[in-house]
C-alpha positions in Angstrom: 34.8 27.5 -17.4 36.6 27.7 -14.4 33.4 27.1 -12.2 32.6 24.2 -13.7 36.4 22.6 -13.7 36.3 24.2 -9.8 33.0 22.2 -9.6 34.2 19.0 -11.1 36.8 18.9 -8.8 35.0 19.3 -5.2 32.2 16.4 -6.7 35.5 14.2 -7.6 37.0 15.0 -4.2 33.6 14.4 -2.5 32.7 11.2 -4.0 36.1 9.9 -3.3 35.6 10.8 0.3 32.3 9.1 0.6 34.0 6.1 -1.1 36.4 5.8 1.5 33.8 6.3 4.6 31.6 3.8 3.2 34.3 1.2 2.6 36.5 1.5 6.3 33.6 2.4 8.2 34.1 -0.6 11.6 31.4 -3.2 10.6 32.0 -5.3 14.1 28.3 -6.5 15.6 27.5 -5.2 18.4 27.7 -8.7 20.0 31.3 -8.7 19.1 31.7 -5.6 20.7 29.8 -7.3 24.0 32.5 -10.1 23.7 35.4 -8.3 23.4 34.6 -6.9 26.8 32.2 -9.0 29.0 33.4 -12.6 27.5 34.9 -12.6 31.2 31.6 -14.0 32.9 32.5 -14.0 36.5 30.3 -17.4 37.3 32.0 -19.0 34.1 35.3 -18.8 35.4 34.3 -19.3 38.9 33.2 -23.0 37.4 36.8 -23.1 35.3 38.3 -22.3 38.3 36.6 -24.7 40.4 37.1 -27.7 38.5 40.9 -27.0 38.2 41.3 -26.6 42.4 42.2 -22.9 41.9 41.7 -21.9 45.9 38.3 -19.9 46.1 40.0 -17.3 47.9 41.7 -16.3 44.9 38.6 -16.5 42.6 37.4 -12.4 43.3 40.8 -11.4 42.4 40.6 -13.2 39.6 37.6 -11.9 38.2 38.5 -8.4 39.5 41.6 -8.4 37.1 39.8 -10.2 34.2 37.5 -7.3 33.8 39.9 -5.1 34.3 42.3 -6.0 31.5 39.1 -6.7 29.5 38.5 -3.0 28.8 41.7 -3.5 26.6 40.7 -6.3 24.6 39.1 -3.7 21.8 42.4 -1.7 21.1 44.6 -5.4 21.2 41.7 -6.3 18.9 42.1 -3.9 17.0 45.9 -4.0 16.4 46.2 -7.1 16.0 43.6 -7.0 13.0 45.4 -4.0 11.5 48.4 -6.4 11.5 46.7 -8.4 9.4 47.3 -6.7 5.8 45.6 -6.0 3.7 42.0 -5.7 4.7 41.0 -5.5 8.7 38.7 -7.7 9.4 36.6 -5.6 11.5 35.5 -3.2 8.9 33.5 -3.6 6.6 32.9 -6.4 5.4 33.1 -7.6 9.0 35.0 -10.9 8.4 33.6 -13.0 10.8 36.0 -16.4 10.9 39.1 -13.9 11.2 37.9 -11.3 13.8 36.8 -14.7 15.5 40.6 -15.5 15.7 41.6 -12.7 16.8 39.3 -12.3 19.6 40.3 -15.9 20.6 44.2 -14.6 20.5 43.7 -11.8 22.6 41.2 -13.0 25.1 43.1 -16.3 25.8 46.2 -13.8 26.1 44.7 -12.0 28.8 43.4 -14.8 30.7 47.0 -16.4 30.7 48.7 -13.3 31.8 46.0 -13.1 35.2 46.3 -16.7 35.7 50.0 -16.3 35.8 50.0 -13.7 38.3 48.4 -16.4 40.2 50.8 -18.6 39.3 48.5 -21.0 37.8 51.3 -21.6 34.8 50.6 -24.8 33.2 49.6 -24.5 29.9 47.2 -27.2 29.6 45.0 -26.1 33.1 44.8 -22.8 31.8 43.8 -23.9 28.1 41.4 -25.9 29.8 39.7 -23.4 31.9 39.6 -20.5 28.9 37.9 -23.2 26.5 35.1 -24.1 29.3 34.6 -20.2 29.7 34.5 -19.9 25.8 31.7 -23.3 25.8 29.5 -21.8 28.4 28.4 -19.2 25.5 28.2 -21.8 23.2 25.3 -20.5 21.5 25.7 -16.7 22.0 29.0 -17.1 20.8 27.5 -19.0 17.3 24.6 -17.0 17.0 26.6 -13.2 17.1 29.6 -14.7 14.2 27.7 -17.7 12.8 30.9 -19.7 13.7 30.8 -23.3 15.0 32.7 -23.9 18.5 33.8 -27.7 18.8 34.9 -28.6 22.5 38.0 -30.4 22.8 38.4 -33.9 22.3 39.3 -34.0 26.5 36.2 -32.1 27.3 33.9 -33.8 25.2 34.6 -37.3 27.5 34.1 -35.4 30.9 
């Protein structure tokens, strides 16, 4: 008898385990991954930076310290969707329109934080340059969370 209750037990505790793998395993694509930390393409923002009159000579620096901080876009990521309650949007299921917004958060934090350092500090340059970054992988972008990107109503009449 006690062999079987013994038994019992481990397969209860063992199923319960497997439950809980299965259910909280991260579900992120691996082209989410790819964005969290290369979204930074160093022509991309060269453009941005060009057609906002950011001096050239500044432009390596930038891109230097964009990849930089990007290797800490996946733990901001991931704290950020842990704030989020009660299911993270990065595990399974992978919850595509939310990790989407979270990504957006923290990339576009990262790319006003090195832009301030350049003291490029108004708002509307910087918005500017992160959503013609974020338009240049248009299609990657939609393709890796089946989300939609819409350009601003400014950029669609340049």
């Amino acid at each position: 008898m006690d062999i079987n209750r013994t038994y019992f037990k481990f397969l209860a505790f063992s199923i319960l385990l497997l439950f809980q793998a299965l259910h909280a395993y991260d579900d992120q694509p691996v082209c989410y991954r790819d964005l969290q930390l290369y979204f930074f393409k160093p022509e991309l923002v060269g453009q941005a930076l060009s057609a906002h009159n950011v001096y050239q000579s500044q432009w390596f620096l930038v891109n230097q310290q964009l990849e930089e901080r990007s290797k800490d876009v996946p733990r901001r990521v991931k704290e950020r969707a842990e704030r989020y309650g009660i299911h993270n949007p990065l595990q399974n299921p992978f919850n595509a329109p939310v990790a989407a917004k979270i990504l957006w958060e923290v990339l576009y934090e990262i790319f006003r934080e090195v832009m301030n350092l350049h003291n490029i500090t108004n708002a509307s340059d910087t918005r500017e340059m992160f959503e013609y970054i974020q338009l240049g992988q248009k299609d990657y972008i939609e393709s890796c969370l089946g989300i939609e990107i819409r350009p601003t109503k400014r950029q669609e009449d340049s």
